[in-house]
Every structure is written in structure tokens, then in C-alpha cells.
N, C-alpha and C positions, 0 to 999 in steps of 0.2 A: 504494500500500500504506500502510495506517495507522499511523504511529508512534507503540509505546504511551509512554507517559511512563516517567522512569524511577522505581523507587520504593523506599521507603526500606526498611529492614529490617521498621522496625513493621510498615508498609503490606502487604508480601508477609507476614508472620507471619499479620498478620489474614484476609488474602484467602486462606490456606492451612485456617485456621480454620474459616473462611467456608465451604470447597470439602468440608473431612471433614464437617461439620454436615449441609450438603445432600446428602450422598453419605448419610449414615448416614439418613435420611427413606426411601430406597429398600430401606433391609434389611425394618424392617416391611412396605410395601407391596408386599414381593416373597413375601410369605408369602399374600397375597390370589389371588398370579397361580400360586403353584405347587399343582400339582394338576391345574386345568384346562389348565395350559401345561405340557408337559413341558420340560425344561432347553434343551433346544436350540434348539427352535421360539421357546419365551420370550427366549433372548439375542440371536436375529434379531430378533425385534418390536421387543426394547429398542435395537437399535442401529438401525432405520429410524427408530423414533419421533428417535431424537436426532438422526440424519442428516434428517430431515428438518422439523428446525430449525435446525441450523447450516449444512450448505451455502446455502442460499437467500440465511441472512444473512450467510456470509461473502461471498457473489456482490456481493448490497447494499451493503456496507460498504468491500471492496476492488476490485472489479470482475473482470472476463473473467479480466486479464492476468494478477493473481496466480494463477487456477483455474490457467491454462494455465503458469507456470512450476513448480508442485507437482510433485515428482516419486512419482505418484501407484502405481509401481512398490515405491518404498520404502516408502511407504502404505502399499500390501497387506501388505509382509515385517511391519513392523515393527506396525503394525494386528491384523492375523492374529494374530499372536502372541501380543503384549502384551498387547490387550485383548478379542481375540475368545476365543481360546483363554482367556485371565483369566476373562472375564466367564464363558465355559460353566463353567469349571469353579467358576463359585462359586455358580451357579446350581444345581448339580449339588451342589457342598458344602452346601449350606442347606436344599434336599431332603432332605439324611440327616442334618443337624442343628439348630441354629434360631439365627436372629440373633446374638444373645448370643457364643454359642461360634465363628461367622465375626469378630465383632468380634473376640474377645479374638486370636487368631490372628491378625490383623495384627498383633500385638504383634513378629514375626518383619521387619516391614518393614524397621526402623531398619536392623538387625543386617545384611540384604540391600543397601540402598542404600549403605550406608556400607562393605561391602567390594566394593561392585561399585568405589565412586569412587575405595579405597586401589587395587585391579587395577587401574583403565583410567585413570585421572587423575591415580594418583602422590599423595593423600591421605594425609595423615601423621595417625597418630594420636595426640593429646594429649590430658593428661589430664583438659581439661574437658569433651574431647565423649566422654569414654571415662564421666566420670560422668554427663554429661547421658543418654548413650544407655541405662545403668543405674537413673536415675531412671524415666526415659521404659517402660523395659520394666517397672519395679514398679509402674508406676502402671497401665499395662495390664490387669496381672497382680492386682493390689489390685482393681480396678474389676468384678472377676468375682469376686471373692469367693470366689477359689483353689479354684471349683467348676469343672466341666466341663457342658454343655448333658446334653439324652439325646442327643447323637450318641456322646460319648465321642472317645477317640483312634482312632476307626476309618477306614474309608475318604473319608468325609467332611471329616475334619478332615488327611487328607493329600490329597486334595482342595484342599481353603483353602490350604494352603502353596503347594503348586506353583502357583496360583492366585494368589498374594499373589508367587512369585517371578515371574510374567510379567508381572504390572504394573508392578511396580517397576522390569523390566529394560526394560519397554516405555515407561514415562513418561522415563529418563534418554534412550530412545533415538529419541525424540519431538523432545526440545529438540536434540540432539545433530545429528542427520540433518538437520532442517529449519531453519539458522541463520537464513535470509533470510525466514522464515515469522512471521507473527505469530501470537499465543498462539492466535486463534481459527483461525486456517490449520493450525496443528500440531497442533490437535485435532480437527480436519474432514477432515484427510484422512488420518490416524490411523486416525478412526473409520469412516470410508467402508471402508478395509481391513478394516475388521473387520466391518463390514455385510456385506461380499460374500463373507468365507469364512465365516461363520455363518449368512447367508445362503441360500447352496450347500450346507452342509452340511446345512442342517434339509431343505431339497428330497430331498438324497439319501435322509437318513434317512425321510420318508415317502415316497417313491416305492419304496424297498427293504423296505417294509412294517413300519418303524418303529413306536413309538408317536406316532399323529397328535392334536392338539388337538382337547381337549373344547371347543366351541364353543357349543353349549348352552349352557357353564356360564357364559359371559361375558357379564355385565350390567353396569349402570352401576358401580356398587362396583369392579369388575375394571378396569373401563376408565380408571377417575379414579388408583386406581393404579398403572396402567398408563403414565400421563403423567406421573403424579409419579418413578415407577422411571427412564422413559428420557430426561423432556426435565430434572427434576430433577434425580435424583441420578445422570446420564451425561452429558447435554447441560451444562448450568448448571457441573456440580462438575467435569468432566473441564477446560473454558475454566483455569477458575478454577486451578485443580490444575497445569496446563500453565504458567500465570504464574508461578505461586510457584517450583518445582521450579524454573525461567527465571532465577529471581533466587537462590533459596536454594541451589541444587542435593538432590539427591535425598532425599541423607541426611538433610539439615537436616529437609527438607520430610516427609521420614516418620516422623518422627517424633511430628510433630502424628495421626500416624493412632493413637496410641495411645490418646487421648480419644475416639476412634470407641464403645467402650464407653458412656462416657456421656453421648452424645448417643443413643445405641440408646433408652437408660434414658426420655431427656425424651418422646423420641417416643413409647413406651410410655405412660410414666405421659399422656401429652394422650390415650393413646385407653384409658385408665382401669386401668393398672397404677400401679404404687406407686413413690414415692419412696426413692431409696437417698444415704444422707450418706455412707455407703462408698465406691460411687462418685463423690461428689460433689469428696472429698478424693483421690481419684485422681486426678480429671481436673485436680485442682491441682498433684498428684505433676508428671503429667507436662508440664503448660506450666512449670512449675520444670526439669525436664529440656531442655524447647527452651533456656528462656533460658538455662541453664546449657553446655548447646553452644556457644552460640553466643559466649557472653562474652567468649573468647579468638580469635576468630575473621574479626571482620567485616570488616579491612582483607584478610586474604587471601584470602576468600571472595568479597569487591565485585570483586577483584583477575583472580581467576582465573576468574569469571563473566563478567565483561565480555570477556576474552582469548576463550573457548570458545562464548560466546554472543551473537554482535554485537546481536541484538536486542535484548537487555535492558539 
């Protein structure tokens, strides 16, 4: 099994950066696949496509023995869950509203991680992460321009919450379950669980006379987004995401999802939308908010990460 190095605050800040960036590249290209792919069929696609880049090359990198010690039971609970169930239903939220307004709505992550870690970890709250997590959500919240998409607050956008809560209960429960697992192990068989009940469930839903995919409508355009939605912003950003969370813990780490807004923006403006210095100075709000958490914090965070997560 590969031992990853250990690494510094910066290093996981950047690689958490790193993981919203490429993750936020998939909200646009998921607008290419919805229509012809209904929500469900499309969150199987998207987790085979991933799944079949990362097991191969975890097989490659660790060999047989780590497959075979994964407890690929708790894969399924905690996979299923977190990010099958996540992934449908934001698939499903984005359907009835548009990028922008899923971005802004992770703006709930912090708030999620950070009392998952006071219930189950014993997290005390002071009062730099109290103003870092209040930076962090204004700068969300600035970054959309205190507008709502056309989805509104409707089904959609409670969609994206419950959506935003399985992820985040699923990424702490990712590092937590699989201590002896490296970052690409915890994500591979994470995401294998979520392949096979997303998987199963799009089966059932067209055998039950479901809406089945327009396949017609799939040409190259679909397809290229198609690999950017699951091997980039699932495969790539889930690895990468599972590191940081590893080192940062959840809280810390969700908070970087509040610049997901503007990265939406950059992605946009390359495919010929317009530039916003609104969000530009948000997504400054809210890396003022990371390092403001964090300021008060690093000896007892290295502290209690290394105690609850031998790998990292």
C-alpha cells in the first residue's frame, strides 16, 4: 500500500482548492448531459465513467491485497448514501435549476460539516472558526449576487441541501471508516458503492417503465462532457477532496466549497459568459474565511487528525 506523504496545511488548503475548481468544471458540462440523460441514468454513467478510472489504477498503484482488505460492504452503506444518493439528487436539483443556484447552496456545507464534527468528534467552537465560517458563508452568498437562479426556493433547491447534506456526511464518513485506506482507496470504493446503487436503481427505473435515455441525442459535444463531469469533476476532484478532508477535517475542508460560485463564473465566462469582480471579491471573502478558521487552530487540528486518521 502506498504511503502518501505527509503534508502541510498550505499543501492540503491548495489541493482542497484544487478539488472545488475541478469539481465546479462538471456543473457547466452537466447542463450538456441533462435533457438527453434523465437524473438517474446520468449519475450511473457518471459514476462508471469514474469507477472506471480509478479502480484499474488503484489495482496499479496498490495491488490485489489492498482490493481484497476494503471493506467493500461499508462501501456500499456509506457510497450509496453519500454520494450516490448526493450525486442523484443534485442531478435532479440542477434539472429544476441551473448551476449558479447549486453553487450558491453549498454555501450550507460549512455550517453541516462543522456541526457534524462538534456531535461526533467533540469540536469546540471558537471564535475564529465561528468568524471564518461567517466570512466563508458571505462570501458565498456575495458571489451570487443575493439573487436566486429561475429555480427559486422550490423543490430543487431543497433538493441541493439534502444533496449537499449526504456529501458532506459521506466525505467525513469516507476518511473515518477506511483509516488503513489511502486517499485513492477511500475514494474507489466509496465510489464503487455508489456505482452499484445508482447503478441498480436507473435498471429499475427503466425496466419499471421509467423515463429511459435519449440516445439519439448523444454526440460528441455530450460525450466530451461526459468525461469531463465523471473522470473530472468525480474521479480527479472526489481523490483530491478525500486528501484534504484527511488532513483538514471536514469542516475546515468545506468551507473552500464556498468559492465553488466562482469558479462556476470562470468556467462560464471560457465558454463566453461574462466576467463578475462581485464574485471575484467573494471568492476573496471566502479564502479570508478558510485562513481565518484556521488561524487558531492548526496545533489541535494536526493533533486530532493524526489521532483519528492514521493515514494522514
Amino acid at each position: 500500500m502506498l504511503q502518501p506523504r505527509r503534508l502541510t496545511t498550505l499543501s492540503a488548503n491548495l489541493i482542497c482548492m484544487a478539488s472545488m475548481l475541478v469539481w465546479a468544471a462538471g456543473l457547466p458540462a452537466a447542463e450538456l448531459l441533462i435533457g438527453p440523460l434523465t437524473p438517474l441514468p446520468l449519475t450511473a454513467l457518471r459514476m462508471l465513467t469514474a469507477l472506471a478510472l480509478l479502480l484499474p489504477l488503484w489495482l496499479a498503484l496498490e495491488g490485489l491485497q489492498s482490493l481484497r482488505r476494503a471493506s467493500w460492504t461499508r462501501g456500499l452503506f456509506v457510497g450509496g448514501i453519500g454520494f450516490g444518493l448526493g450525486a442523484y439528487l443534485l442531478v435532479s436539483a440542477q434539472s429544476l435549476t441551473d448551476p449558479i443556484t447549486i453553487a450558491v447552496i453549498t454555501a450550507a456545507m460549512p455550517v453541516i460539516g462543522i456541526t457534524l464534527e462538534c456531535l461526533l468528534d467533540g469540536r469546540r467552537l471558537g471564535g475564529a472558526l465561528i468568524l471564518g465560517v461567517a466570512l466563508s458563508l458571505c462570501g458565498g452568498l456575495i458571489s451570487y449576487g443575493g439573487k436566486l437562479g429561475s429555480g427559486g426556493f422550490g423543490l430543487g433547491a431543497l433538493m441541493a441541501v439534502v444533496s449537499v447534506v449526504c456529501y458532506t456526511w459521506g466525505s467525513r464518513a469516507t476518511v473515518k471508516s477506511f483509516p488503513d485506506l489511502s486517499p485513492l482507496g477511500r475514494a474507489t470504493v466509496t465510489l464503487a458503492g455508489a456505482t452499484a446503487v445508482t447503478t441498480l436503481a436507473a435498471g429499475l427505473q427503466v425496466s419499471l417503465g421509467g423515463p429511459s435515455p435519449d440516445w439519439s441525442a448523444i454526440g460528441p459535444p455530450q460525450i466530451v462532457a461526459l468525461l469531463i463531469y465523471g473522470i473530472g469533476a468525480l474521479a480527479v476532484s472526489q481523490v483530491l477532496w478525500i486528501i484534504s478532508v484527511g488532513h483538514l477535517g471536514i469542516g475546515v475542508a468545506s468551507l473552500h466549497g464556498n468559492a465553488t460560485p466562482f469558479y462556476v463564473m470562470v468556467f462560464l465566462v471560457m465558454l463566453g459568459g461574462s466576467w463578475s469582480w462581485t464574485q471575484a471579491l467573494a471568492a476573496a471573502i471566502v479564502v479570508l474565511g478558510v485562513l481565518v478558521a484556521q488561524g487558531r487552530m492548526p496545533r489541535r487540528s494536526a493533533e486530532t487528525i493524526r489521532r483519528d486518521n492514521p493515514m494522514s
